[in-house]
C-alpha positions in Angstrom: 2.5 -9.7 -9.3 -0.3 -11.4 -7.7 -0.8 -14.8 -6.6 -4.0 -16.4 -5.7 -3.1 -19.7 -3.4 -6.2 -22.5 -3.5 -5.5 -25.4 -0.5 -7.6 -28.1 0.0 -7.6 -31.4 2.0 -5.9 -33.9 -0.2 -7.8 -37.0 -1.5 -8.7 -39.7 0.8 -8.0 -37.0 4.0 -11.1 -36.9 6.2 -12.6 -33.6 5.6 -15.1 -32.9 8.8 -16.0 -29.2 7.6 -17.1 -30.5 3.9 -19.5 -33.1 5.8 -21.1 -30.5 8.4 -21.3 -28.5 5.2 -23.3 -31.0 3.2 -24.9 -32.5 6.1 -26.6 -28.9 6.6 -27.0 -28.7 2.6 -29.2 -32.3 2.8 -31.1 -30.3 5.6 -32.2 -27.8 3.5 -33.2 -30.1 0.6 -30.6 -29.8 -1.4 -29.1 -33.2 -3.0 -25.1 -32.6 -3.0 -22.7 -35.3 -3.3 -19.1 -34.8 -1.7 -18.1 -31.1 -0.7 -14.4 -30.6 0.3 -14.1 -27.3 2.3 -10.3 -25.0 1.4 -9.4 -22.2 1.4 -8.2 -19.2 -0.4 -5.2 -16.9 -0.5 -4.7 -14.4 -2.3 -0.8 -12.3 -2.1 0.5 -8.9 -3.4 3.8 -10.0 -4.1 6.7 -7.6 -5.3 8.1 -10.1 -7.6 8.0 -9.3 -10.9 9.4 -12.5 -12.6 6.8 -15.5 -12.4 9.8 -18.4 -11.9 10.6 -16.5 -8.5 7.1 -15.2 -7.5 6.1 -19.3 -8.2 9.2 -20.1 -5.9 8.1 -17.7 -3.2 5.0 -18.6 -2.8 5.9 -22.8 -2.6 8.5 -21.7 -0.2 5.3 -20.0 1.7 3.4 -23.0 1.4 5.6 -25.6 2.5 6.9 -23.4 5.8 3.7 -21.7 6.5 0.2 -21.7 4.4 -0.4 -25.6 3.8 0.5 -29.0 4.9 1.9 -31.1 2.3 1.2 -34.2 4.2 -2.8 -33.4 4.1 -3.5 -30.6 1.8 -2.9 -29.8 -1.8 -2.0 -26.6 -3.5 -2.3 -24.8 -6.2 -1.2 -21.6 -7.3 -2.1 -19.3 -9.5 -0.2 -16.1 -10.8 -1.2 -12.9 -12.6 0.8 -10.1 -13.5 -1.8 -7.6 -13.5 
């Protein structure tokens, strides 16, 4: 099973990498609005039942990948 993990800062959370981004963007002529800067993770996981790959990965998120008080995740699964 996989799992692909997308965080990002949560709403109203000052997000200093988005602005350098778009400040650069501006720069080079480009007209961009708001950027928000996450990341990606994407897990191997030998799970084979989705209910306890999704609990796996939460459990991952809340003790390690994210933080809940800042950033938002989602999580996506695929069996292939």
């Amino acid at each position: 099973m996989r799992a692909t993990v997308l965080i990002r800062p949560k709403d109203g959370i000052l997000d200093p990498q988005g602005e350098a981004v778009r400040g650069s963007l501006e720069k080079l002529g480009f007209d961009v609005g708001s950027i928000r800067v996450g990341r990606v993770i994407d897990l191997e996981l030998a799970a084979s039942d989705q209910g306890v790959a999704r609990e796996q990965v939460e459990r991952m998120c809340s003790q390690l990948l994210a933080n809940p008080l800042i950033e938002s995740v989602e999580i996506r699964l695929d069996e292939t």
